[in-house]
mmCIF file of the N, C-alpha and C atoms, coordinates in Angstrom:
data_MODEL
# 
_entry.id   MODEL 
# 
loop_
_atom_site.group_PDB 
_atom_site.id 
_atom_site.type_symbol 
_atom_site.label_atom_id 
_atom_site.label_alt_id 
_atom_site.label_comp_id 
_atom_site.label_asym_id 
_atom_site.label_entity_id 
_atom_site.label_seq_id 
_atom_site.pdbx_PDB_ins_code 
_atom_site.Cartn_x 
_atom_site.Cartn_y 
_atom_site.Cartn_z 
_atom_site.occupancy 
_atom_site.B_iso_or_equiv 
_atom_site.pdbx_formal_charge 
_atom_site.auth_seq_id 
_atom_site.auth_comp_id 
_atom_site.auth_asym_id 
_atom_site.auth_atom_id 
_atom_site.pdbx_PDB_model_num 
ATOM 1   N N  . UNK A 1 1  ? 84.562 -61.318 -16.312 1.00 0.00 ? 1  UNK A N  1 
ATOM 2   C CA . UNK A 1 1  ? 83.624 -60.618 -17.175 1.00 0.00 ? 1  UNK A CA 1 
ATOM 3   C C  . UNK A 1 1  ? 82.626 -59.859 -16.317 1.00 0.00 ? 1  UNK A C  1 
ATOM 4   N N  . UNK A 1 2  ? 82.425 -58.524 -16.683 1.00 0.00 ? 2  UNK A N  1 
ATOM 5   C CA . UNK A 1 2  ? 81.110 -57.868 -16.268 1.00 0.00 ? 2  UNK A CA 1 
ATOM 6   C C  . UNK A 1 2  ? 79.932 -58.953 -15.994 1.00 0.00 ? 2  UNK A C  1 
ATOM 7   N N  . UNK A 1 3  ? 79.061 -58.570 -15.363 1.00 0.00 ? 3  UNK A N  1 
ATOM 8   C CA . UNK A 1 3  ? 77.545 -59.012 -15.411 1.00 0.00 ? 3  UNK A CA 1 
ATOM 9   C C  . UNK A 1 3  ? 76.588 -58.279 -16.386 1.00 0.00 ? 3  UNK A C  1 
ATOM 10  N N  . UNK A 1 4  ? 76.177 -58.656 -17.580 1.00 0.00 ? 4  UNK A N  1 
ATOM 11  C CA . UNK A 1 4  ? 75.034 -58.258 -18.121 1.00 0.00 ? 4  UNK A CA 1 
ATOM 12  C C  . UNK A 1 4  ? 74.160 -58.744 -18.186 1.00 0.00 ? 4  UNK A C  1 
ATOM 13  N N  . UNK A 1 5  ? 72.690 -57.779 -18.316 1.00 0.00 ? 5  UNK A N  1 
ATOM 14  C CA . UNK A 1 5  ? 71.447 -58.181 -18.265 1.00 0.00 ? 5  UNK A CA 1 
ATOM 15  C C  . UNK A 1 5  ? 71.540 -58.479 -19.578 1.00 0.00 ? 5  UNK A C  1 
ATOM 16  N N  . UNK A 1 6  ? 70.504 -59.783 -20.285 1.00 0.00 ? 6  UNK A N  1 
ATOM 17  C CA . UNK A 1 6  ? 70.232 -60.197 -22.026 1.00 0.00 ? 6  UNK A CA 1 
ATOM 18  C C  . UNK A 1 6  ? 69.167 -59.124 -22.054 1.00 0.00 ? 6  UNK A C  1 
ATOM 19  N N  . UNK A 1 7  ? 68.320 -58.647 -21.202 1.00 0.00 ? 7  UNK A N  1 
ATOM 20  C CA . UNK A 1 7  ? 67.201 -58.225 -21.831 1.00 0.00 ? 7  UNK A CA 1 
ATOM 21  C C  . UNK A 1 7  ? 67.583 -56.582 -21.774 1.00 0.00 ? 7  UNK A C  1 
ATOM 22  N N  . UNK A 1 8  ? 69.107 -55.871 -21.591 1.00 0.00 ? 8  UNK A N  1 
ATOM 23  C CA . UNK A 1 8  ? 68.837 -54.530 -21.411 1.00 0.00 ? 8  UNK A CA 1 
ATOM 24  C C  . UNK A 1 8  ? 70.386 -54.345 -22.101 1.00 0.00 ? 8  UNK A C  1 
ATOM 25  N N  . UNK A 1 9  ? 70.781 -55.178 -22.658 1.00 0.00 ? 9  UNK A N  1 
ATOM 26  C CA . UNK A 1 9  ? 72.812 -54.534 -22.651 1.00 0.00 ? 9  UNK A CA 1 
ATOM 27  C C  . UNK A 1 9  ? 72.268 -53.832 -24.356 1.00 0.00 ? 9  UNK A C  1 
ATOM 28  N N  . UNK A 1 10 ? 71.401 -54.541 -25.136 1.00 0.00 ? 10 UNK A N  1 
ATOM 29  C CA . UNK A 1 10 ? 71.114 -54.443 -26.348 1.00 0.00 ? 10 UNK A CA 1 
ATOM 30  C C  . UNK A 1 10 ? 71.214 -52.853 -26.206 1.00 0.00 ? 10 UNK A C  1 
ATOM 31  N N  . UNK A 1 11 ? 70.538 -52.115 -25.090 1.00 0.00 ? 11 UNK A N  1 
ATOM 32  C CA . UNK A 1 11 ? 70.200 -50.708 -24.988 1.00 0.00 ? 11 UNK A CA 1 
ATOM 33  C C  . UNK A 1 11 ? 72.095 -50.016 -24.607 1.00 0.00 ? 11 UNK A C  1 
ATOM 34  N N  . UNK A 1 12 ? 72.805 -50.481 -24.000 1.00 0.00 ? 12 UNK A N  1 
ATOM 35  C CA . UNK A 1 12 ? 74.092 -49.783 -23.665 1.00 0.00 ? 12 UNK A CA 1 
ATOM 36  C C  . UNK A 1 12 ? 75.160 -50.114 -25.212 1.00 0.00 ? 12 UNK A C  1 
ATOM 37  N N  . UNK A 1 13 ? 74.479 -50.826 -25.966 1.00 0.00 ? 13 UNK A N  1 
ATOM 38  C CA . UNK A 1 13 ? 75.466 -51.047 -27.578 1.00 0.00 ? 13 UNK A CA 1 
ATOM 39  C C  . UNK A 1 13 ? 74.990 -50.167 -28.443 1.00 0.00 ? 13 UNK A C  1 
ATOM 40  N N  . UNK A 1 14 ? 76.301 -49.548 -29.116 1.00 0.00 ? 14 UNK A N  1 
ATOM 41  C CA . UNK A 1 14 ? 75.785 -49.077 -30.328 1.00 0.00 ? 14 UNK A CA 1 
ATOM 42  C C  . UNK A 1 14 ? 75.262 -49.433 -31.529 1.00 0.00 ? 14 UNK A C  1 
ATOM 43  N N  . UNK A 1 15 ? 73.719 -48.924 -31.499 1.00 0.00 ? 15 UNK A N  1 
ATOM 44  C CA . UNK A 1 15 ? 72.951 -49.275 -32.412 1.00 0.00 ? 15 UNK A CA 1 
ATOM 45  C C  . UNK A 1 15 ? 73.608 -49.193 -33.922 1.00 0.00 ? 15 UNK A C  1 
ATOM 46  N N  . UNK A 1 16 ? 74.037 -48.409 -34.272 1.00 0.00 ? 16 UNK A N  1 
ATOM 47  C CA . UNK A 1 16 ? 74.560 -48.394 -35.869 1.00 0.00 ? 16 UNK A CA 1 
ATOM 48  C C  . UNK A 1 16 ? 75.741 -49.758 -35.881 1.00 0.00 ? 16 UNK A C  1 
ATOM 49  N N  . UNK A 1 17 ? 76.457 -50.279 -34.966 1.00 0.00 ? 17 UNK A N  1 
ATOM 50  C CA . UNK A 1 17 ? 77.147 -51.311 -34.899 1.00 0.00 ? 17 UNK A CA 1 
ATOM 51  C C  . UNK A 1 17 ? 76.651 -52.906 -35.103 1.00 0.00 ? 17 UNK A C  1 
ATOM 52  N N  . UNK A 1 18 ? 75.173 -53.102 -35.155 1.00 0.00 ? 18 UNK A N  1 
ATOM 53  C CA . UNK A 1 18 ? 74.940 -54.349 -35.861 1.00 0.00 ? 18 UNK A CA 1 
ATOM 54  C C  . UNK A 1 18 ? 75.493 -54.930 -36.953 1.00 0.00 ? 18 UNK A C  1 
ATOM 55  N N  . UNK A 1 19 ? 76.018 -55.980 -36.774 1.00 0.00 ? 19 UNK A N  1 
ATOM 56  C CA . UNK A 1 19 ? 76.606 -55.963 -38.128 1.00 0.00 ? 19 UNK A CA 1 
ATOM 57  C C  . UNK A 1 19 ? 75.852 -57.314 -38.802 1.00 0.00 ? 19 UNK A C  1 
ATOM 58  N N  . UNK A 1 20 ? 75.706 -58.019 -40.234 1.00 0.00 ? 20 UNK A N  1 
ATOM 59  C CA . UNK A 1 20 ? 75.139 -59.467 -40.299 1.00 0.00 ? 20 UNK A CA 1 
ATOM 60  C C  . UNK A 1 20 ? 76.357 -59.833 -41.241 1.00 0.00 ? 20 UNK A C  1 
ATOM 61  N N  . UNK A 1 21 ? 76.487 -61.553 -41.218 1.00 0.00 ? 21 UNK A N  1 
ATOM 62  C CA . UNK A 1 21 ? 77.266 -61.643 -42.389 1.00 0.00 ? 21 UNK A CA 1 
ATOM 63  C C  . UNK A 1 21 ? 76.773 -61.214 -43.697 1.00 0.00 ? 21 UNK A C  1 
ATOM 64  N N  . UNK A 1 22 ? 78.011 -61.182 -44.911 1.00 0.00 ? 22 UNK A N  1 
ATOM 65  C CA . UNK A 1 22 ? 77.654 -61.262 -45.876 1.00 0.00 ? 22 UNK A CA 1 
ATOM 66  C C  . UNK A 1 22 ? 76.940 -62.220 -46.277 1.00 0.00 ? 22 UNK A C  1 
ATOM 67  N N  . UNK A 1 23 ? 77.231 -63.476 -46.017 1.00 0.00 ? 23 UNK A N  1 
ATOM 68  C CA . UNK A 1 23 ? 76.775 -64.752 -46.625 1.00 0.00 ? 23 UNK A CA 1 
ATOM 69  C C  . UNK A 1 23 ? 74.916 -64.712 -46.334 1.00 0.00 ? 23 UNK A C  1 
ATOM 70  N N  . UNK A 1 24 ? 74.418 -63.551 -45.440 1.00 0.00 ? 24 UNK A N  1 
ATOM 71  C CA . UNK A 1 24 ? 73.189 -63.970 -45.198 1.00 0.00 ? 24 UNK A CA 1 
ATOM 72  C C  . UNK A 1 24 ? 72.395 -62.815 -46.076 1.00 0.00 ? 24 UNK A C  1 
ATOM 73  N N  . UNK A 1 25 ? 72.645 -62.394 -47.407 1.00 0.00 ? 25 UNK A N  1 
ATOM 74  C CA . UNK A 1 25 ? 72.387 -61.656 -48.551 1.00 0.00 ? 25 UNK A CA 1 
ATOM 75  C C  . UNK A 1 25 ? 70.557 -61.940 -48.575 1.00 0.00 ? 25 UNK A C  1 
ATOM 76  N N  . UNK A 1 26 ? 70.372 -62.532 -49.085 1.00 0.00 ? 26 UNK A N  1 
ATOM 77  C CA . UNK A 1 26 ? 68.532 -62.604 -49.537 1.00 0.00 ? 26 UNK A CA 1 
ATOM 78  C C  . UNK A 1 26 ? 68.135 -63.607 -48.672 1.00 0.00 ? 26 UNK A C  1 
ATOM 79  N N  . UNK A 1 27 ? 68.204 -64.335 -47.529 1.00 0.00 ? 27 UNK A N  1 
ATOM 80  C CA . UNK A 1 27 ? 67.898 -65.124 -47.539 1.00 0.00 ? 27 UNK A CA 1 
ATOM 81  C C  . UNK A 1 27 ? 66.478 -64.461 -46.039 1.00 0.00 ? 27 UNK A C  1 
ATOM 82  N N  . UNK A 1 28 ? 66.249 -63.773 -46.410 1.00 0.00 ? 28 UNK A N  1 
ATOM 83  C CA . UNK A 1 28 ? 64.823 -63.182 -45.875 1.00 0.00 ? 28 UNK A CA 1 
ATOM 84  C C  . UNK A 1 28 ? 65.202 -62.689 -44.651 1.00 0.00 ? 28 UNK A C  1 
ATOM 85  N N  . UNK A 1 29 ? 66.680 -62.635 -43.999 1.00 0.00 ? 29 UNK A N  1 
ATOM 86  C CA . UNK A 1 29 ? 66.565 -62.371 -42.383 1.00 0.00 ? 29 UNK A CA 1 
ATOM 87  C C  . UNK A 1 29 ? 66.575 -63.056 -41.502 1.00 0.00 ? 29 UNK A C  1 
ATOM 88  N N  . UNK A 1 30 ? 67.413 -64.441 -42.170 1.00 0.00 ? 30 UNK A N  1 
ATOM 89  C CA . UNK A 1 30 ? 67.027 -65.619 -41.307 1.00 0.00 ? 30 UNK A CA 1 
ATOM 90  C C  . UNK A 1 30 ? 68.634 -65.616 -40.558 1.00 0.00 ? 30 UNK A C  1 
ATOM 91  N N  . UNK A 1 31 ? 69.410 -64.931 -39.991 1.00 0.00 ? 31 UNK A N  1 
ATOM 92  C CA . UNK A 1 31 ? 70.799 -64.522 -39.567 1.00 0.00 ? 31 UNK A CA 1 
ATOM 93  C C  . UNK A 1 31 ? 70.448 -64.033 -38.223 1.00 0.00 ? 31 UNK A C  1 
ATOM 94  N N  . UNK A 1 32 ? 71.912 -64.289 -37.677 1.00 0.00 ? 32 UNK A N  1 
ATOM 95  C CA . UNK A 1 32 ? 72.332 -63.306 -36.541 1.00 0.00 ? 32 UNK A CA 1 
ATOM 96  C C  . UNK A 1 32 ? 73.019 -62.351 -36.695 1.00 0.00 ? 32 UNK A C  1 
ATOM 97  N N  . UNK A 1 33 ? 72.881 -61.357 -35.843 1.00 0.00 ? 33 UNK A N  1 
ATOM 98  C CA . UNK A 1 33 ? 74.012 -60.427 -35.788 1.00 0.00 ? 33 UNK A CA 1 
ATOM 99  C C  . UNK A 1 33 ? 74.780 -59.806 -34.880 1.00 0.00 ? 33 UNK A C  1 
ATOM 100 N N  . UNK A 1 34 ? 75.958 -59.496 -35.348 1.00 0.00 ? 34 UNK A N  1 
ATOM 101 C CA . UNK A 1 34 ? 77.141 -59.176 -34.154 1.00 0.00 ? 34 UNK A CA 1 
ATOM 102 C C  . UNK A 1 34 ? 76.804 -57.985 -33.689 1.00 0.00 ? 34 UNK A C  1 
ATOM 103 N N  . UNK A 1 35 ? 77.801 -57.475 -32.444 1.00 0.00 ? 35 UNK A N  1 
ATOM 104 C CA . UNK A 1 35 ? 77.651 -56.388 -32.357 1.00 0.00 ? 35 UNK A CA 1 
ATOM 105 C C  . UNK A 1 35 ? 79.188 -55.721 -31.362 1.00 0.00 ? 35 UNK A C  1 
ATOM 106 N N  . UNK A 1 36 ? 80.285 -55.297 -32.431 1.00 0.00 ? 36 UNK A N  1 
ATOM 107 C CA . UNK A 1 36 ? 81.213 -55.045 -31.332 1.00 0.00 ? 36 UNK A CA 1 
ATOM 108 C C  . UNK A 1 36 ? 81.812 -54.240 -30.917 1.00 0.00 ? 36 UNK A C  1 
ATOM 109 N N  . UNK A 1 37 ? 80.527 -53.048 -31.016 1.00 0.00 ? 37 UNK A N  1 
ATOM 110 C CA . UNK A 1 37 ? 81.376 -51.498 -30.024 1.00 0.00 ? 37 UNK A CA 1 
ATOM 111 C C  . UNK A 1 37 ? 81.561 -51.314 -28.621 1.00 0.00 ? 37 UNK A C  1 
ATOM 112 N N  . UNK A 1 38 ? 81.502 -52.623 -27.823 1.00 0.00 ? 38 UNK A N  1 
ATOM 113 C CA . UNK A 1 38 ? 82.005 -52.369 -26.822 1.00 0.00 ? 38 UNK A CA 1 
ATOM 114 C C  . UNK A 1 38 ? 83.631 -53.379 -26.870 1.00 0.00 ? 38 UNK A C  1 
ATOM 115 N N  . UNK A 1 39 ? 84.670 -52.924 -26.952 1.00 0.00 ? 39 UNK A N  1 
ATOM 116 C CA . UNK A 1 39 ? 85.736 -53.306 -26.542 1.00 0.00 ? 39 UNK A CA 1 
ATOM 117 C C  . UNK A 1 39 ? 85.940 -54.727 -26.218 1.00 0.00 ? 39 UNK A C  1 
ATOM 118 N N  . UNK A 1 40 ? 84.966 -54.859 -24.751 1.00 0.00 ? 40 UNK A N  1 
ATOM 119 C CA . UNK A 1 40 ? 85.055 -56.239 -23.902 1.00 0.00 ? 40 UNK A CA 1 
ATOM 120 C C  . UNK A 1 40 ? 84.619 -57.350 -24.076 1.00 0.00 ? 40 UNK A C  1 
ATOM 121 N N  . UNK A 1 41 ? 83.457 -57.015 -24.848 1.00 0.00 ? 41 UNK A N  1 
ATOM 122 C CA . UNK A 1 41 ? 82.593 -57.772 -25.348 1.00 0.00 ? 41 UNK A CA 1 
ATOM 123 C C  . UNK A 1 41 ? 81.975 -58.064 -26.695 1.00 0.00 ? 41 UNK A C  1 
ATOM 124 N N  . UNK A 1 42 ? 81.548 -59.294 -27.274 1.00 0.00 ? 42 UNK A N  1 
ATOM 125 C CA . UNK A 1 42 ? 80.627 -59.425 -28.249 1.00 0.00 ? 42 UNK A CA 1 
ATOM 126 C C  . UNK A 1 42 ? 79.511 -59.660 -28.320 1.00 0.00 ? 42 UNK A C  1 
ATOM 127 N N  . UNK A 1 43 ? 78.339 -59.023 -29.089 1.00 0.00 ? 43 UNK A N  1 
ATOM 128 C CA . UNK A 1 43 ? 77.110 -59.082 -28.486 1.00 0.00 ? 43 UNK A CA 1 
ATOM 129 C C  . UNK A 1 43 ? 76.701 -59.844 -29.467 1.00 0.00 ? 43 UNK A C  1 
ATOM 130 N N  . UNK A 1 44 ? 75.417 -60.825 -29.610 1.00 0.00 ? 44 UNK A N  1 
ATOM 131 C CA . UNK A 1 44 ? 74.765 -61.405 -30.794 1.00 0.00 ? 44 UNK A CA 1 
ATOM 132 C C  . UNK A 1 44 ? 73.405 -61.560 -30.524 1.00 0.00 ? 44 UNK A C  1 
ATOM 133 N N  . UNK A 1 45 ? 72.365 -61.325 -31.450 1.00 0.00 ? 45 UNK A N  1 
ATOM 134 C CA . UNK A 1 45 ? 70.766 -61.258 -31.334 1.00 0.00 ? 45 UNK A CA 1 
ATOM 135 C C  . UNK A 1 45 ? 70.370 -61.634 -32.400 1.00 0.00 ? 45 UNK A C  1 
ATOM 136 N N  . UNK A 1 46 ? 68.846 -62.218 -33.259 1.00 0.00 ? 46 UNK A N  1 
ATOM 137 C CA . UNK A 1 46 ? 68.598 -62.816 -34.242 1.00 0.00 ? 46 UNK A CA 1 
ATOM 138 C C  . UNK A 1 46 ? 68.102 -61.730 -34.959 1.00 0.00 ? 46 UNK A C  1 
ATOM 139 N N  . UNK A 1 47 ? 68.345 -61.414 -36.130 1.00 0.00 ? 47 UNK A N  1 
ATOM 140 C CA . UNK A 1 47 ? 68.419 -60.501 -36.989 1.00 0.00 ? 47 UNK A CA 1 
ATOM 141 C C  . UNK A 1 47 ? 67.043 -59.853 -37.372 1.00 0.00 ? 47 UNK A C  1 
ATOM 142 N N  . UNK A 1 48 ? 65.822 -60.830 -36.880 1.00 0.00 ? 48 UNK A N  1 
ATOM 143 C CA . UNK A 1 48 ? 64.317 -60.719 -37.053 1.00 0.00 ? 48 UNK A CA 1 
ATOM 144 C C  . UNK A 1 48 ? 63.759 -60.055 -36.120 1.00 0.00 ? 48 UNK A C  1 
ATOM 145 N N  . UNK A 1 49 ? 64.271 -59.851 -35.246 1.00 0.00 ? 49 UNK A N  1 
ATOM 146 C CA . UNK A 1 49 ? 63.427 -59.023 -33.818 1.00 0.00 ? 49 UNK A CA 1 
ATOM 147 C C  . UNK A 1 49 ? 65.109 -58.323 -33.566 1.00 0.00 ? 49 UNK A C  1 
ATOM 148 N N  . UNK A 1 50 ? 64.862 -57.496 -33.810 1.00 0.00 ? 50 UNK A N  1 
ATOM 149 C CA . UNK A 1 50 ? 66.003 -55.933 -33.443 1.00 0.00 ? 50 UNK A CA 1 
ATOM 150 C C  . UNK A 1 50 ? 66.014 -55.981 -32.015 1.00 0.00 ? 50 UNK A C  1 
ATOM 151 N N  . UNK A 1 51 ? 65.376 -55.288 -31.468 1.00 0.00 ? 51 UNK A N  1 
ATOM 152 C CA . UNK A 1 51 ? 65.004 -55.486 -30.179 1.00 0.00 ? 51 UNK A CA 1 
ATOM 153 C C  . UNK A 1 51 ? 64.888 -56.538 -29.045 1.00 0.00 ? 51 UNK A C  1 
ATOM 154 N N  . UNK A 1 52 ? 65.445 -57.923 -29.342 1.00 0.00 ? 52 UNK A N  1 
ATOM 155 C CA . UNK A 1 52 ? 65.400 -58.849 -28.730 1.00 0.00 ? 52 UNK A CA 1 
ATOM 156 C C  . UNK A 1 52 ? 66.543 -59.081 -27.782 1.00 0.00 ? 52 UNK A C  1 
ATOM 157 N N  . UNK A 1 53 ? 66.449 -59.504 -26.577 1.00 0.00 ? 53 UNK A N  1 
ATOM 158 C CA . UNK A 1 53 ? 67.593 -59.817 -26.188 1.00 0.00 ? 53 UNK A CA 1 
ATOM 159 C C  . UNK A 1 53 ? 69.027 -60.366 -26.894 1.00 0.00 ? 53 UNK A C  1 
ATOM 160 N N  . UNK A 1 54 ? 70.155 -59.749 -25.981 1.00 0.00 ? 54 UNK A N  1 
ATOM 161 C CA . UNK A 1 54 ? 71.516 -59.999 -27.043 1.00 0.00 ? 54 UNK A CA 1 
ATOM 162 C C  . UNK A 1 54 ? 72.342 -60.959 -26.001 1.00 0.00 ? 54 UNK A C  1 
ATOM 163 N N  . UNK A 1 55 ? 72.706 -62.235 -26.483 1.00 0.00 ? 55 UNK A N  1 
ATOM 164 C CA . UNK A 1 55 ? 73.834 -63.063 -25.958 1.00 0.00 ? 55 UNK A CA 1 
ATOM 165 C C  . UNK A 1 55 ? 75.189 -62.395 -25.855 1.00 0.00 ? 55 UNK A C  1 
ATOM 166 N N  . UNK A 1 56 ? 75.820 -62.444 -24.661 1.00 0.00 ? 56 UNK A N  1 
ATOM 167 C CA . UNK A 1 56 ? 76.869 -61.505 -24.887 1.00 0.00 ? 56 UNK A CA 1 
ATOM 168 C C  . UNK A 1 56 ? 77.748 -62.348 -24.373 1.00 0.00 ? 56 UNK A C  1 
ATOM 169 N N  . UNK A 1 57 ? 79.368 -62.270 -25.064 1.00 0.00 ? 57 UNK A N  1 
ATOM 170 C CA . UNK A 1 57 ? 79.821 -63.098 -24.750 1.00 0.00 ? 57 UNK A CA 1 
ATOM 171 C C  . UNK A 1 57 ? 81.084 -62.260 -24.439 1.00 0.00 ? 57 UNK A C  1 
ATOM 172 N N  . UNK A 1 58 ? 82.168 -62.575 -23.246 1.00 0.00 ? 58 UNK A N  1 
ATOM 173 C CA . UNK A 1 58 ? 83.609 -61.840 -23.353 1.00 0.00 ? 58 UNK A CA 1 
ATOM 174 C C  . UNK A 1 58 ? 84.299 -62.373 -24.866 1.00 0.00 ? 58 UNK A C  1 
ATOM 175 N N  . UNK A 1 59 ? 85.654 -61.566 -24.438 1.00 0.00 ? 59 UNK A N  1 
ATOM 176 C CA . UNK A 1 59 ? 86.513 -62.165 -25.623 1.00 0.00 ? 59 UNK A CA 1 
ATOM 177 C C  . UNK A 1 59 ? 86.859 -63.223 -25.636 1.00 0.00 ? 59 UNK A C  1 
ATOM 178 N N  . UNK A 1 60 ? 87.192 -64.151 -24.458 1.00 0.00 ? 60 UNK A N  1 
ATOM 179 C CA . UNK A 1 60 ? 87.996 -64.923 -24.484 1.00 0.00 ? 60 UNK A CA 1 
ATOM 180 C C  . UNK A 1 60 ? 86.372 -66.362 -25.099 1.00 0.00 ? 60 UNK A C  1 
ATOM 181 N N  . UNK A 1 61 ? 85.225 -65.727 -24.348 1.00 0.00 ? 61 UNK A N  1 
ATOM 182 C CA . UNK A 1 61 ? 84.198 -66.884 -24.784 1.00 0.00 ? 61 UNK A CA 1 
ATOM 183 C C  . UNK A 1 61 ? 84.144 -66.717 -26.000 1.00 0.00 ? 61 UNK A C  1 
ATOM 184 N N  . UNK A 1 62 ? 84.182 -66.243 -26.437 1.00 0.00 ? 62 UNK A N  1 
ATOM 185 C CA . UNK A 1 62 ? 83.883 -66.025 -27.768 1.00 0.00 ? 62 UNK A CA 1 
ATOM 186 C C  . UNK A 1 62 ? 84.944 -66.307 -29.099 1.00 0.00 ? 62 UNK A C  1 
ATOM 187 N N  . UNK A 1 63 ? 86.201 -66.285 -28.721 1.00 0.00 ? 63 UNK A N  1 
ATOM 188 C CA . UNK A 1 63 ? 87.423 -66.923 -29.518 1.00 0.00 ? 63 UNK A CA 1 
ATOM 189 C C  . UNK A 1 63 ? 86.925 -68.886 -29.234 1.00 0.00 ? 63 UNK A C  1 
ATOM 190 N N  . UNK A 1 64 ? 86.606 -68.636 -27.839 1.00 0.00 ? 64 UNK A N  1 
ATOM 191 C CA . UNK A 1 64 ? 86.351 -70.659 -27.855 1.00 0.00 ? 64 UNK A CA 1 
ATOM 192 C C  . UNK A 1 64 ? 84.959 -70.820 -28.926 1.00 0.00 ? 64 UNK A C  1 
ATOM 193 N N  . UNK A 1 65 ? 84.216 -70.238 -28.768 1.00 0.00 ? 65 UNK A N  1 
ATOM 194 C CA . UNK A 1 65 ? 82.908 -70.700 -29.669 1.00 0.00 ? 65 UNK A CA 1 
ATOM 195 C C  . UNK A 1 65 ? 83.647 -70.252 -31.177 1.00 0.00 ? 65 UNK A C  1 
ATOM 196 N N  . UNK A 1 66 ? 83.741 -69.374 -31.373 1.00 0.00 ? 66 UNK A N  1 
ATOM 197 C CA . UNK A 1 66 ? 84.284 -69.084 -33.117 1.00 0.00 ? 66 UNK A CA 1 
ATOM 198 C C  . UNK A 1 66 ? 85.339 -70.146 -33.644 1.00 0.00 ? 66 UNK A C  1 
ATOM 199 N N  . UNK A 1 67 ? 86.464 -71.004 -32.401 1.00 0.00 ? 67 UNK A N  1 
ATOM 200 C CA . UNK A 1 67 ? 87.198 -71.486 -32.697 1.00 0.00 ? 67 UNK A CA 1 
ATOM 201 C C  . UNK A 1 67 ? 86.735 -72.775 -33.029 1.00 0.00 ? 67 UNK A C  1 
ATOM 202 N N  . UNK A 1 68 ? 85.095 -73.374 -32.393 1.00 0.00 ? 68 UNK A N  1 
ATOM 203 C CA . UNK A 1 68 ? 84.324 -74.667 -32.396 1.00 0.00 ? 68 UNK A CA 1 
ATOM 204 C C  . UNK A 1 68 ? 83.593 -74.877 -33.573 1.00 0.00 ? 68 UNK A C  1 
ATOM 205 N N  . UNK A 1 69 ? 83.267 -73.339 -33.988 1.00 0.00 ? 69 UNK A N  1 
ATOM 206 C CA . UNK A 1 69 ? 82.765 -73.298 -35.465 1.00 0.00 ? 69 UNK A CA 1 
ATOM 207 C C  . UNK A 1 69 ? 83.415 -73.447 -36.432 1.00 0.00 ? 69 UNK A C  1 
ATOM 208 N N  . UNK A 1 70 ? 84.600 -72.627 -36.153 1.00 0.00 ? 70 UNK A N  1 
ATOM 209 C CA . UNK A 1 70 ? 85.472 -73.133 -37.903 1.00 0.00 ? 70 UNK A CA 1 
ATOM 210 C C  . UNK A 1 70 ? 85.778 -74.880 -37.623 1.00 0.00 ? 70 UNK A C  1 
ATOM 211 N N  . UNK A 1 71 ? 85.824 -75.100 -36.669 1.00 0.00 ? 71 UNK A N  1 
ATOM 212 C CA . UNK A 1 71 ? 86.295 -76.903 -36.602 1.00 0.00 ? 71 UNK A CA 1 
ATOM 213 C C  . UNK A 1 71 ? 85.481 -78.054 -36.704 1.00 0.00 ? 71 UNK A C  1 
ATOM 214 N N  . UNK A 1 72 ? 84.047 -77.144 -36.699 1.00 0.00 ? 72 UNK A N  1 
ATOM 215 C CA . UNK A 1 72 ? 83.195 -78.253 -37.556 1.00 0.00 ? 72 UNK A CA 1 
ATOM 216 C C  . UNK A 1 72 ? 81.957 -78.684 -35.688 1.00 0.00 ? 72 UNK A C  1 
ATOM 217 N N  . UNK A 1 73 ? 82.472 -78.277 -35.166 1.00 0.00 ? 73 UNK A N  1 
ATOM 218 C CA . UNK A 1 73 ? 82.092 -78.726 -33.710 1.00 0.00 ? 73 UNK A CA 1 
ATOM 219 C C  . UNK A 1 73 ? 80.488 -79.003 -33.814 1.00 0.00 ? 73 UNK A C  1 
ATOM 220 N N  . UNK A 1 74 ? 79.459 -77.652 -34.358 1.00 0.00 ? 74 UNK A N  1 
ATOM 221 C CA . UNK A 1 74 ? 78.365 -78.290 -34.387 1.00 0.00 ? 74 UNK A CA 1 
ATOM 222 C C  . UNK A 1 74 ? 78.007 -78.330 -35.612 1.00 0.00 ? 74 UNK A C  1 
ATOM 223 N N  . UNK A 1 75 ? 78.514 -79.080 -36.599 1.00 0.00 ? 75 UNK A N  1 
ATOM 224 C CA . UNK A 1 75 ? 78.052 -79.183 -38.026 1.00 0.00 ? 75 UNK A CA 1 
ATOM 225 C C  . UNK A 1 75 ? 77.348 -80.752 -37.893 1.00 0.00 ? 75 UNK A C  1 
ATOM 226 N N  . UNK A 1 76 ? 76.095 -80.937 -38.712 1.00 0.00 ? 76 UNK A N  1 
ATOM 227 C CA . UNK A 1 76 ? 75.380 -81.717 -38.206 1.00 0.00 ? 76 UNK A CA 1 
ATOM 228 C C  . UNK A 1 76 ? 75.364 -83.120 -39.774 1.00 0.00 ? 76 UNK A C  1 
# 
């Protein structure tokens, strides 16, 4: 994987590419959101500060975390 900075990749993604789930409809903004116009990567930041640093993850990290979520991994 590339090296990215959290506090500057937010600036090399395309802005119109935020995306939030549906499921987070009214619930004031309390979501994350994706972000995946770059190819290599997936980006994610908290939906309340735009501008905040973005966790970025390759593909392959990011199939393991999505794959930990549907399986219940951190359901509490």
């Amino acid at each position: 994987m590339q090296s990215y900075n959290p506090d500057t990749v937010s600036s090399s993604l395309d802005d119109a590419a935020w995306q939030r789930p549906e499921a987070c409809g009214g619930n004031g903004g309390d979501c994350v959101e994706v972000n995946l116009s770059d190819p290599d990567v997936v980006a994610v930041r908290d939906s309340k500060i735009t501008r905040s640093p973005a966790l970025v993850f390759d593909n392959r990290e990011w199939a393991a975390f999505a794959g930990a979520l549907r399986e219940g991994q951190f359901d509490r």
